[in-house]
matplotlib code that plots the C-alpha trace (Angstrom):
import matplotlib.pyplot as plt

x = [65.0, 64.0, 62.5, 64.4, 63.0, 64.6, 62.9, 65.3, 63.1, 65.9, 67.9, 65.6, 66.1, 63.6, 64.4, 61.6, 62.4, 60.3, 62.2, 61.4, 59.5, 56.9, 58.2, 58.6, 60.6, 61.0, 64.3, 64.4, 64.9, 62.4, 60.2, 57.7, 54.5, 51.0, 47.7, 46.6, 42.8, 41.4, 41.6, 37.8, 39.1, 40.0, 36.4, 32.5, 31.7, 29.2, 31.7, 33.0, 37.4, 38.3, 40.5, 44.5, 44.7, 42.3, 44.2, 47.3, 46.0, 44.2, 46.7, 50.0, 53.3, 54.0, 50.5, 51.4, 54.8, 53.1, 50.4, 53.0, 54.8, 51.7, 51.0, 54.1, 53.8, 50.5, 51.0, 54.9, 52.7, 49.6, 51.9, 54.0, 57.3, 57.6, 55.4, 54.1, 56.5, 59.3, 58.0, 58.2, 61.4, 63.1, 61.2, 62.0, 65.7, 65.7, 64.4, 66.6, 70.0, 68.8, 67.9, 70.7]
y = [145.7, 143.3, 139.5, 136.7, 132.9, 130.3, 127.6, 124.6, 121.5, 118.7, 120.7, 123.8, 126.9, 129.5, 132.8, 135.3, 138.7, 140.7, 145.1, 148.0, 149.3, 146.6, 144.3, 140.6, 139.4, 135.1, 134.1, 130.2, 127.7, 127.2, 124.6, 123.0, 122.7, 121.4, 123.2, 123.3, 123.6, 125.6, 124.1, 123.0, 123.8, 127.0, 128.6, 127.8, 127.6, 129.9, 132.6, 135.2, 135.6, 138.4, 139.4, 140.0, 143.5, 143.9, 140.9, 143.6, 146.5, 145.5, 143.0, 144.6, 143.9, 140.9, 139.4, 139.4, 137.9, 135.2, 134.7, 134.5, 131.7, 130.2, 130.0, 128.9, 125.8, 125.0, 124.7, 123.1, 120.1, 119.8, 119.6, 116.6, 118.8, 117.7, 116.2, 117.8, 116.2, 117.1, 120.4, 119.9, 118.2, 121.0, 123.6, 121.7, 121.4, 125.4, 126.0, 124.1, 125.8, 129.2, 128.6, 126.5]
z = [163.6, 161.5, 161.7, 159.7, 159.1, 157.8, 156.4, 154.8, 153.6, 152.3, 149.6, 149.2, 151.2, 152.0, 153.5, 154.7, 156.1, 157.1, 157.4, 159.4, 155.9, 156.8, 153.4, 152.9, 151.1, 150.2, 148.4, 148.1, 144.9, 142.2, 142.2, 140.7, 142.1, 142.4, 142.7, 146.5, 146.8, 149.4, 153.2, 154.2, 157.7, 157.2, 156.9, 156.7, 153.2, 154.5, 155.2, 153.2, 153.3, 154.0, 150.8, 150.6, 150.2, 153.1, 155.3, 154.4, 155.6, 159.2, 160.4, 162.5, 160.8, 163.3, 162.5, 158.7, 159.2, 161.5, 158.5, 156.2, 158.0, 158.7, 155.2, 154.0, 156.3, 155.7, 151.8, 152.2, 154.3, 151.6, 148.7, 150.8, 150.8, 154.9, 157.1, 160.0, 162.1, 160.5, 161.0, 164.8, 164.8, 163.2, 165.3, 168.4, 167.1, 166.6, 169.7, 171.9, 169.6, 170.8, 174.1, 175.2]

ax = plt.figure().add_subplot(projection="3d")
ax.plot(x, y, z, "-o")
ax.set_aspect("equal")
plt.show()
């Protein structure tokens, strides 16, 4: 069984599925956008990445799907799309619809 996200920031929509083949897939509107430079929090500028096509390859399907998201959000609140609470509003919104 799959893993579907939803992801709707005022009139855009994103969708990310994730299939039992292991493939993501993102559907939303087109956009322009902005260069994002690289987080100074993310790593020691001492540190090496790790690169995409090894990130692929050693993390499980549910850890690439949760980098994915993760991803996603992170650049959505960089480039000023929503704030980070908004984020938590809307999270907190979808949590209590599906637990209630």
């Amino acid at each position: 069984m799959g893993q579907t996200l939803g992801l709707r920031t005022g009139s855009m929509m994103f969708h990310l599925a994730g299939s039992g083949k292991d493939r993501i897939e993102l559907r939303g509107t087109i956009m322009a956008t902005t260069q994002v430079g690289r987080s100074e929090h993310a790593v020691s500028r001492e540190e090496k990445l790790i690169s995409f096509n090894d990130a692929m390859d050693k993390l499980s399907r549910e850890e690439r799907f949760r980098a994915t998201v993760y991803a996603m959000n992170t650049l959505l609140v960089q480039k000023g799309i929503y704030s980070p609470e908004e984020f938590e509003f809307q999270f907190r919104q979808f949590a209590q619809k599906n637990l209630s």
